[in-house]
C-alpha positions in Angstrom: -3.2 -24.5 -28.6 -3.7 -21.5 -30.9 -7.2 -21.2 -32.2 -7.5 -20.2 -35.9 -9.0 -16.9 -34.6 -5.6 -16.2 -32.5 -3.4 -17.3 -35.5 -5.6 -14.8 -38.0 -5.4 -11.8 -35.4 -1.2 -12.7 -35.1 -0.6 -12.6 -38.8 -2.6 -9.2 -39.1 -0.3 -7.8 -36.7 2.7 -9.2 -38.0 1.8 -7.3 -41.2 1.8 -3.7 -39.1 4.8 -5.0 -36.9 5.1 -6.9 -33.5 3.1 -8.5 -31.2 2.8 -9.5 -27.8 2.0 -12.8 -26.4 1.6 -14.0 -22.9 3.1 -17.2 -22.7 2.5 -19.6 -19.4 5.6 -21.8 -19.1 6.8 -24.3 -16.6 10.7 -25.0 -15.8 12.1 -28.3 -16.8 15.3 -28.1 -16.1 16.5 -28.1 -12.0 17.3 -24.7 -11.9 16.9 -21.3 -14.4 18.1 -18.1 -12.4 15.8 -17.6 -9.2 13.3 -20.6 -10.9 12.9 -24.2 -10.1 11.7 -26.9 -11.4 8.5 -27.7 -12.1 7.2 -23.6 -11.6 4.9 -21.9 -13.5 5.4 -18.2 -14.7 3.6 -16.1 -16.8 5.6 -14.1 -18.8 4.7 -11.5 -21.9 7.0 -11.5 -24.2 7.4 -9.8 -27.9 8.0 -11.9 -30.7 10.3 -9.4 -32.6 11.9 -6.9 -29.8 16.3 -7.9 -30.1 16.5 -6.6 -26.5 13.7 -8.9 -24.8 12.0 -11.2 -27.2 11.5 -14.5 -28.8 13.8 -13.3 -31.3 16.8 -13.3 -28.9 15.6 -15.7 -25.8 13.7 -18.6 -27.8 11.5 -20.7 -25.6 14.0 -23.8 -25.7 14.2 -26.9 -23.6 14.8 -25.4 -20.0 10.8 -24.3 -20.7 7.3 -26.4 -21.4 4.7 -24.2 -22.7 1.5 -24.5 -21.3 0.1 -22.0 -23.1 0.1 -19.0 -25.1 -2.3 -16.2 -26.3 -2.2 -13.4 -28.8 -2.6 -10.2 -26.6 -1.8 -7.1 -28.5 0.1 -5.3 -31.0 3.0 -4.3 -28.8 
């Protein structure tokens, strides 16, 4: 869970442009390419990039998100 810190730091930076998160997820589905269920992955992802980020590959239901932290401006 975000602290309010985290939350005040991401909507600076969304004010300037994107920013990065690091995201630890686990699989919930049987299989997502070379994952399976039940692993944990860490993956850093931009919220605004149209190539590689939230904005095109939500976290949906194939994912559980353990947790997430504000990392930097990307």
């Amino acid at each position: 869970m975000a602290t309010n810190k985290t939350l005040r730091n991401i909507n600076k930076a969304l004010l300037i442009g994107d920013v990065m998160l690091c995201f630890t997820l686990r699989l919930v589905v049987d299989e997502w390419g070379m994952y399976k269920k039940n692993d944990v992955e860490t993956f850093y992802i931009s919220l605004l990039d149209e190539q590689n980020g939230l904005i095109r590959h939500p976290i949906d239901k194939q994912w559980e998100v353990i947790s997430a932290e504000y990392v930097n401006k990307a």
